[in-house]
C-alpha positions as CSV (number, residue, x, y, z in Angstrom):
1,X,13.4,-1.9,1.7
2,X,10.0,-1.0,2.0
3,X,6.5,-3.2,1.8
4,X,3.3,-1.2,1.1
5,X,-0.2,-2.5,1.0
6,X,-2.9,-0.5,-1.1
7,X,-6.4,-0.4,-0.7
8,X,-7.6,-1.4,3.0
9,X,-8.2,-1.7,5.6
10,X,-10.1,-4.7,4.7
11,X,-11.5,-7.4,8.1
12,X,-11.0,-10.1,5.9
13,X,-7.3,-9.6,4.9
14,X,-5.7,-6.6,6.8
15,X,-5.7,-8.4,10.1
16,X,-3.9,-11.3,8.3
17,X,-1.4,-8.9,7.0
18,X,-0.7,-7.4,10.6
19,X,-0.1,-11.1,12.1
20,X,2.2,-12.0,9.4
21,X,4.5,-8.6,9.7
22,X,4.7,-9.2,14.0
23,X,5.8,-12.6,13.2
24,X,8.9,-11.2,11.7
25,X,8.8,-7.8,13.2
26,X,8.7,-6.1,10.3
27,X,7.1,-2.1,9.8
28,X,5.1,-1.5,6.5
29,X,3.3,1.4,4.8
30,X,-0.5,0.9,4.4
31,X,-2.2,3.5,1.7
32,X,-5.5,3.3,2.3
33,X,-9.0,4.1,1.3
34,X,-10.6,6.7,3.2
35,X,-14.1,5.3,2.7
36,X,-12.8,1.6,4.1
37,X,-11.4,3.3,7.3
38,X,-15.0,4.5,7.2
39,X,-16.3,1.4,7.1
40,X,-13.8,-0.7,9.0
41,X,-12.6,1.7,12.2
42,X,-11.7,-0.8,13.8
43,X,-9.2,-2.6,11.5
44,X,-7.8,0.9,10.7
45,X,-7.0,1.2,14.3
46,X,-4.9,-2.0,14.4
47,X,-2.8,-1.0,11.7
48,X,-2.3,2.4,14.1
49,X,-2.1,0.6,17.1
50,X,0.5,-1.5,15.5
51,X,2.6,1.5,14.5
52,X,2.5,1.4,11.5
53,X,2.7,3.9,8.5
54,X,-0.7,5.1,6.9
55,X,-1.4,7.1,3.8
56,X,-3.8,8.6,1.5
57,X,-5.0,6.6,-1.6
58,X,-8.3,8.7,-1.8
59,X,-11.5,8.7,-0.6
60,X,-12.7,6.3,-3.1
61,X,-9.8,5.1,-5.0
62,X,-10.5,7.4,-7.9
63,X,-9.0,7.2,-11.8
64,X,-7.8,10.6,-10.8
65,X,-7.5,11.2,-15.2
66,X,-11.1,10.2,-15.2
67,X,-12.8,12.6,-13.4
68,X,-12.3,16.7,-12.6
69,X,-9.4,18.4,-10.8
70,X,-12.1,19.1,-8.0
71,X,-13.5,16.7,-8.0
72,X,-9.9,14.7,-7.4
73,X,-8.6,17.2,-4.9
74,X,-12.5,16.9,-2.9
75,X,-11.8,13.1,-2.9
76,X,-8.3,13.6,-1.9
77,X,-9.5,15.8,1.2
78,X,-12.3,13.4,2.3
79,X,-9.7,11.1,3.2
80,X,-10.5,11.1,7.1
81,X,-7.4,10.6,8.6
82,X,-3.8,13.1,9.2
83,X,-0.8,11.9,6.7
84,X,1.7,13.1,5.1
85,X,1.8,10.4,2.2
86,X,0.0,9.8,-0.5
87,X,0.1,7.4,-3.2
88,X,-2.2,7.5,-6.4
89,X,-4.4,5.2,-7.3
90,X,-3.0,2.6,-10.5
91,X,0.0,5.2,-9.6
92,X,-1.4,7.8,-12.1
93,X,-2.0,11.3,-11.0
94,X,-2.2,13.9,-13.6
95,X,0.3,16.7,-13.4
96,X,-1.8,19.4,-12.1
97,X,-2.9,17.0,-9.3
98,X,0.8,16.2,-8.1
99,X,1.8,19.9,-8.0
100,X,-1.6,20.2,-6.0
101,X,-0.4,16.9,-3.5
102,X,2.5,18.6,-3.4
103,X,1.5,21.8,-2.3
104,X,-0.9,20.7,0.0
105,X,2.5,18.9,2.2
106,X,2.1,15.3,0.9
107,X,4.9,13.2,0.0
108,X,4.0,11.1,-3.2
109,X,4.9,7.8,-3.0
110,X,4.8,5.4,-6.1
111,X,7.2,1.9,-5.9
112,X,9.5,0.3,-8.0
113,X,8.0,-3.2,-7.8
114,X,4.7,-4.1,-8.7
115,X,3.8,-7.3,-7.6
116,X,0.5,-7.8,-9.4
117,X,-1.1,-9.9,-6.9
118,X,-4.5,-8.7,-7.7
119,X,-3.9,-11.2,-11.1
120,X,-5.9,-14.2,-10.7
121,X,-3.4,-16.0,-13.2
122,X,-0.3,-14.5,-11.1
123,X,1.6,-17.2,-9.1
124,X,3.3,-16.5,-5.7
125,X,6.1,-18.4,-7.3
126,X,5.9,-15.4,-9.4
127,X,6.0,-12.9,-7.5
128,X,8.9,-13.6,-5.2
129,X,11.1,-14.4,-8.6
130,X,10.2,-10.7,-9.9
131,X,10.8,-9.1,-6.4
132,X,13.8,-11.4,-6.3
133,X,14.9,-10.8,-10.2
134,X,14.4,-6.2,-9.5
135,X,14.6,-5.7,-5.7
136,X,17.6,-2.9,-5.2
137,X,18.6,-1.0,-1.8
138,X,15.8,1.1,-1.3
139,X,13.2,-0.7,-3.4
140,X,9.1,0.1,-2.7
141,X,7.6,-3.3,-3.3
142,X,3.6,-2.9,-4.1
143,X,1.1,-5.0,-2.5
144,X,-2.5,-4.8,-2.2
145,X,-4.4,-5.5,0.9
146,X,-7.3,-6.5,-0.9
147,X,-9.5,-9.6,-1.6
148,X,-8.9,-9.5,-4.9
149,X,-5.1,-10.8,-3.9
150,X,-5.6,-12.0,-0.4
151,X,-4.4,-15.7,-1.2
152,X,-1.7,-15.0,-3.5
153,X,-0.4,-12.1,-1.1
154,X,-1.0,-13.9,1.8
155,X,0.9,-17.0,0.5
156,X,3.7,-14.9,-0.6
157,X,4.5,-12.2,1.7
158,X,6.5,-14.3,4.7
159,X,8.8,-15.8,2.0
160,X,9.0,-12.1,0.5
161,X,10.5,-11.3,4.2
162,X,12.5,-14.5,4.9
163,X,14.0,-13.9,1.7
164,X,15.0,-9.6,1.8
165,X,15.9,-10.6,5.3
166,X,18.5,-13.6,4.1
167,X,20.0,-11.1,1.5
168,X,20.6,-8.4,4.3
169,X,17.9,-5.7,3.9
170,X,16.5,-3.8,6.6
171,X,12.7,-3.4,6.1
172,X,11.1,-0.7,7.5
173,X,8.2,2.0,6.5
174,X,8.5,5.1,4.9
């Protein structure tokens, strides 16, 4: 099983996020924005520090089928740390751009379960009985390390653990 967290590092949430997967020692995938590692070094370097996986979700978190294949791949290459993984943003990357991911050695990394937290009308009720209802061995469940979803993730996420831990899974990052 794997747990991935899109969009931070954010001071307000990420740090949260970090306490919460120590408590049940518990490694996670974060795909962040280059321009918030920018801004937030230090947060960044927890998540490092903490070992766990980072990868690339743009320098800006760009509609990649909304702007230029250059201009993509530029935004792709601002990103300002070393990874191998990539994830596009709202998981849509236009053919061209993939084989071009591909080509430049990064793994792309979509998921299987969407949790939707960034809803305001989306429950945590609701989201542990979707990840309960479609979670299969090897499942990539989607969060977002945001503050558009930091309650409802935040609220959430242990009894996301308690519960793939109770069935058996191993959780771990990719």
């Amino acid at each position: 099983m794997y747990l991935t967290f899109d969009d931070g590092p954010i001071p307000e949430v990420t740090p949260k996020v970090l306490d919460i997967l120590a408590k049940y020692d518990v490694k996670a995938t974060f795909f962040m924005v280059g321009e918030n590692i920018d801004k937030h070094p230090e947060v960044y370097e927890q998540v490092r520090k903490a070992e766990h996986s980072i990868g690339n979700h743009t320098y800006n978190h760009l509609k990649g089928w909304r702007v230029s294949f250059a201009e993509y791949m530029a935004n792709v290459d601002k990103f300002p740390k070393r990874t191998n993984l990539f994830r596009p943003p709202y998981g849509k990357a236009t053919l061209r751009q993939r084989k071009a991911l591909i080509d430049k050695g990064y793994k792309i990394i979509y998921w299987d379960i969407l949790t939707r937290d960034y809803e305001a009308t989306r429950t945590p009720e609701q989201m542990l009985q979707q990840i309960q209802r479609n979670t299969t061995p090897g499942s990539i469940i989607n969060f977002h390390d945001s503050l558009k979803s930091n309650e409802r993730m935040l609220a959430v996420l242990p009894k996301v653990i308690e519960w793939l831990q109770s069935q058996g899974y191993k959780i771990d990052k990719l």
